[in-house]
C-alpha positions in Angstrom: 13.9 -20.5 -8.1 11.1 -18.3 -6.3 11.6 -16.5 -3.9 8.4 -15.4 -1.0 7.8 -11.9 0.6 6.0 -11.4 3.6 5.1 -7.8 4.7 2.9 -6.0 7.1 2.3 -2.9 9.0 1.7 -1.5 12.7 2.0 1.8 14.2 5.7 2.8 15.9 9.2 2.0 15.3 10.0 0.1 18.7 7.2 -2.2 17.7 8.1 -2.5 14.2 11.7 -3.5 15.4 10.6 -6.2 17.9 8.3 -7.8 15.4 11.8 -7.7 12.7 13.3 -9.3 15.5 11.0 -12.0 16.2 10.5 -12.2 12.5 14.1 -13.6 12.3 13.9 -16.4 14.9 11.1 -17.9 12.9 11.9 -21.4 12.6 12.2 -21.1 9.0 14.7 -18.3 9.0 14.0 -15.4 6.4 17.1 -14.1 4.1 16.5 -11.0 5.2 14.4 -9.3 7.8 13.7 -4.9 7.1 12.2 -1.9 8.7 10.8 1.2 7.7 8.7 4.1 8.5 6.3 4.9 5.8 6.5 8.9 5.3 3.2 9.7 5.7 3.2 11.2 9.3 1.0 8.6 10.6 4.0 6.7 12.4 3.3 3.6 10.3 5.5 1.8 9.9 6.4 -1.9 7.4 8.3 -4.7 7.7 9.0 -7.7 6.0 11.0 -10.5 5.1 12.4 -12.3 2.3 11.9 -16.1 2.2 13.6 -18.8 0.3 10.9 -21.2 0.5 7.3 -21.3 1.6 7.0 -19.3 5.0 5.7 -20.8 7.9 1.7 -19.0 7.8 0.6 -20.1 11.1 3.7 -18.7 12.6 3.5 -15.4 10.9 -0.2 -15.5 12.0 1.1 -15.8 15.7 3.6 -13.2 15.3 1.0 -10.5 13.7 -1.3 -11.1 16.7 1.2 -11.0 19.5 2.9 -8.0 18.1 -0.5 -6.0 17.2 0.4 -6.1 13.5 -1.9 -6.2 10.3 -2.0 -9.9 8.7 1.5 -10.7 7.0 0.7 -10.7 3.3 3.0 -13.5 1.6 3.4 -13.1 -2.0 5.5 -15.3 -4.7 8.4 -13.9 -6.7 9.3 -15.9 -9.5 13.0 -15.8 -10.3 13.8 -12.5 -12.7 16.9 -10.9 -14.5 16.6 -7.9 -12.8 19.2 -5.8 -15.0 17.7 -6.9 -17.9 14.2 -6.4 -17.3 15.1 -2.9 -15.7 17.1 -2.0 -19.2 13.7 -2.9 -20.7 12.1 -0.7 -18.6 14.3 2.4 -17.9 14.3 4.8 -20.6 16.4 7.7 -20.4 15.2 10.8 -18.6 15.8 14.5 -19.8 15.5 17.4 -16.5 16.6 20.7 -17.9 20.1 20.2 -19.9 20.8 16.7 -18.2 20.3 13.7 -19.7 20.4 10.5 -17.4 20.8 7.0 -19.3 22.1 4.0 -19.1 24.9 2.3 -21.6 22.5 0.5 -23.4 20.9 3.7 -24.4 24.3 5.8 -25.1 23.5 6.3 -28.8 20.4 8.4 -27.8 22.6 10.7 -26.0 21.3 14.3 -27.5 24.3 16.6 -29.0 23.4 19.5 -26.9 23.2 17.9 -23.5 24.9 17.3 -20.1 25.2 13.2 -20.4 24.8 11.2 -16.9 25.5 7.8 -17.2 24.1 5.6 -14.2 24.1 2.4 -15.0 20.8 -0.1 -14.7 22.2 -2.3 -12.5 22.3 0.7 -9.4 19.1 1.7 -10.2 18.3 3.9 -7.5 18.8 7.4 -8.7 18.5 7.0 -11.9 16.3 10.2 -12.3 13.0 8.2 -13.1 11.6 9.2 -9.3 10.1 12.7 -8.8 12.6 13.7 -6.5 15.7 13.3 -8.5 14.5 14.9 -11.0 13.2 17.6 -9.4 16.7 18.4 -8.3 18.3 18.0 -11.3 16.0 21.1 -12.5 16.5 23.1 -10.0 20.2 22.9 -10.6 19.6 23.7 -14.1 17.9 26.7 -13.3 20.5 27.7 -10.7 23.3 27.0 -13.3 21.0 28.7 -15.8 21.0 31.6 -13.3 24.7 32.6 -14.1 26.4 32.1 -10.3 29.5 30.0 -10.0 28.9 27.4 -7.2 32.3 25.9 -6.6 32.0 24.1 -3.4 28.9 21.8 -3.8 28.1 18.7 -1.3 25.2 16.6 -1.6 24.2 14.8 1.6 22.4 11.2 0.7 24.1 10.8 -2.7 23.1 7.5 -3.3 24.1 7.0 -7.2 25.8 10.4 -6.8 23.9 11.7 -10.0 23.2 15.0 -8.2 27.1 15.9 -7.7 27.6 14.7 -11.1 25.4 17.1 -12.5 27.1 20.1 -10.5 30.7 18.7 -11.8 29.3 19.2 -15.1 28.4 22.6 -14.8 31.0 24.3 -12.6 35.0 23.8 -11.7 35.7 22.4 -8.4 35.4 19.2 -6.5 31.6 18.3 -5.4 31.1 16.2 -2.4 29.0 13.0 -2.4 28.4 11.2 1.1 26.1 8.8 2.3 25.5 7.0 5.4 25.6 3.3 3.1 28.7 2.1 2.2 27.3 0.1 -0.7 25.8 3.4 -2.1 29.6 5.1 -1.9 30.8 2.0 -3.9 28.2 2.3 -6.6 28.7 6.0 -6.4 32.6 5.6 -7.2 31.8 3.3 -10.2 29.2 6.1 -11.8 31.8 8.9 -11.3 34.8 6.9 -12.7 31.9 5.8 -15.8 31.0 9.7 -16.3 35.0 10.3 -16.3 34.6 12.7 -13.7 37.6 11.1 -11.3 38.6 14.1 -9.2 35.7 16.4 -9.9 33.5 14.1 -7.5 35.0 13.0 -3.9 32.4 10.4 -2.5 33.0 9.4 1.6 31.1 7.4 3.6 29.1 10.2 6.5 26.2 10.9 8.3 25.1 14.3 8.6 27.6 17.2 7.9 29.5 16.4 10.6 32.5 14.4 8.9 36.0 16.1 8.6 35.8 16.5 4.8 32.5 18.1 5.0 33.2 20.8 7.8 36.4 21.3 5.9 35.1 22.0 2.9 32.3 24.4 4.5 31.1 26.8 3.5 28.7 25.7 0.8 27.7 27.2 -1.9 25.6 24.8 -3.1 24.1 21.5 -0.5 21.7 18.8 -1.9 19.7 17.0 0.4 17.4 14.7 -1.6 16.5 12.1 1.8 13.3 12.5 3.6 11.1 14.7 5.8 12.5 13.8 9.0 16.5 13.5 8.3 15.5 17.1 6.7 14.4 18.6 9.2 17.1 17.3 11.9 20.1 18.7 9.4 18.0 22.1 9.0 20.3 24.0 11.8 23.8 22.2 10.4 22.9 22.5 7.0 22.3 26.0 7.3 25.4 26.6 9.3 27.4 25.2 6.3 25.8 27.4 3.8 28.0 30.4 2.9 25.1 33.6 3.1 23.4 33.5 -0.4 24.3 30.3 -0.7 21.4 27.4 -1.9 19.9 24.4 -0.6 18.1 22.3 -2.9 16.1 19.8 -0.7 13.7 17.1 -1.7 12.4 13.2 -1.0 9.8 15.8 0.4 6.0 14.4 -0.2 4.0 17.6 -0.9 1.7 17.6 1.9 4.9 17.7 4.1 6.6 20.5 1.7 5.0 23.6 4.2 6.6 22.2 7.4 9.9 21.2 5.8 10.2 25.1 4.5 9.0 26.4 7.9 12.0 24.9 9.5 14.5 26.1 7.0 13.0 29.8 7.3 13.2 30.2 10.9 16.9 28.6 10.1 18.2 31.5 8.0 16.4 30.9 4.6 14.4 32.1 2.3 12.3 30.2 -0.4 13.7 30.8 -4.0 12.0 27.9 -6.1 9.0 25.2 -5.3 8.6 22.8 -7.9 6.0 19.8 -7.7 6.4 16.9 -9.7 3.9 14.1 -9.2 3.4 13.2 -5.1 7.1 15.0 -4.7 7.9 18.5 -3.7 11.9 19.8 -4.4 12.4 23.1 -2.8 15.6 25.3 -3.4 16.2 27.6 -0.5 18.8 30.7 0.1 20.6 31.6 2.9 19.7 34.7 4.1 21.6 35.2 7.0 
């Protein structure tokens, strides 16, 4: 059975919220009603809902006008096998000596690499964005590099892929956290698939703030692969939990944002080590200097 979007845009989040709000008293209820900011710094932000049926036009109409919105475009979605067309579409991804795949692609693991098995059904974090892999090369260069990193946390796991990779190049326990509980499960389901069961701790936290984390402090090594803003909040804590030399390797950074994320981080403590671009996305690996 189809299944109908609606989505628009207006400028600041306490409008986007009450317009999600009065979205979901619609007399026609949506399944599901979402917010978010689009990073481009021109405090835009979407929302939209997810319809079983035909939405009400007229009423979304209303809604767009009272609440200063764009008009709602309403699209169709016919009914899809979403795992199966994404193992159709996901081909494995090689950044540096990792290899991230899914199971139906585990005879093209190469001899030589460092397999990461995320499976296509969690498919954020697969390494197909920019970002992710962007930080899966910068910790190829840092484990190229020589220098143990034994206590490694990365802060907005989702898939965990990014502690993974660390437990496959150094001894220790790596932290994954993230502020979704859904993202910890599928987390615990890659690392127990990648056979890495007490190599990869993943807790439910937000920030660096949780017991785990400060205990574990100081860092050698902190991944941060979220966005411009949450960045730039954790730059003071995030530079407190780096042990001096210690790395951050920071991205979901769009490269017109990459200058003011770094100018943050230096007047933190750190110093620029690595910039990498890939597509619209900037990963930057930093060093504590102080």
């Amino acid at each position: 059975m189809p299944t109908f979007t609606a989505f628009t845009t207006l400028h600041g989040q306490s409008g986007a919220e009450a317009l999600a709000d009065a979205l979901d008293e619609l007399s026609l209820e949506p399944i599901g009603v979402g917010t978010f900011e689009i990073e481009d710094g021109s405090g835009t932000w979407e929302v939209g809902g997810y319809f079983e049926a035909a939405p009400d036009i007229a009423g979304l109409e209303l809604l767009a006008r009272v609440h200063n919105a764009k008009p709602f475009v309403i699209s169709e979605v016919p009914e899809t096998d979403w795992v199966a067309h994404v193992k159709r579409e996901l081909t494995p991804v090689e950044a540096g000596r990792f290899f991230v795949y899914g199971s139906h692609d585990a005879d093209k693991v190469p001899a030589d690499a460092e397999p990461l098995l995320i499976e296509a059904a969690m498919a954020f974090g697969t390494g197909h964005h920019g970002t992710t892999q962007g930080c899966l090369r910068a910790l190829d260069r840092l484990a190229a590099a020589g220098a143990p990193h034994r206590s490694v946390a990365d802060i907005g796991c989702g898939t965990a892929v990014l502690a993974m990779g660390a437990a496959r190049v150094w001894p220790g326990v790596m932290i994954a956290s993230d502020i979704d509980p859904v993202a910890i499960d599928v987390a615990r389901v890659n690392v127990a698939a990648n056979n890495l069961d007490g190599r990869v701790r993943c807790i439910v936290a937000t920030g660096l703030d949780h017991p785990e984390l400060v205990a574990a402090a100081p860092f050698d090594l902190v991944f941060a692969n979220i966005l411009k803003g949450p960045l730039i909040d954790l730059a003071p804590a995030m530079t407190a939990s780096l042990a001096t030399g210690g790395h951050a390797i920071l991205s979901g950074i769009l490269n017109e944002q990459a200058d003011e994320v770094l100018d943050v981080y230096t007047r933190a403590g750190n110093s620029l080590a690595h910039r990498e671009v890939i597509g619209d996305w900037t990963t930057l690996t930093l060093m504590k200097t102080n």
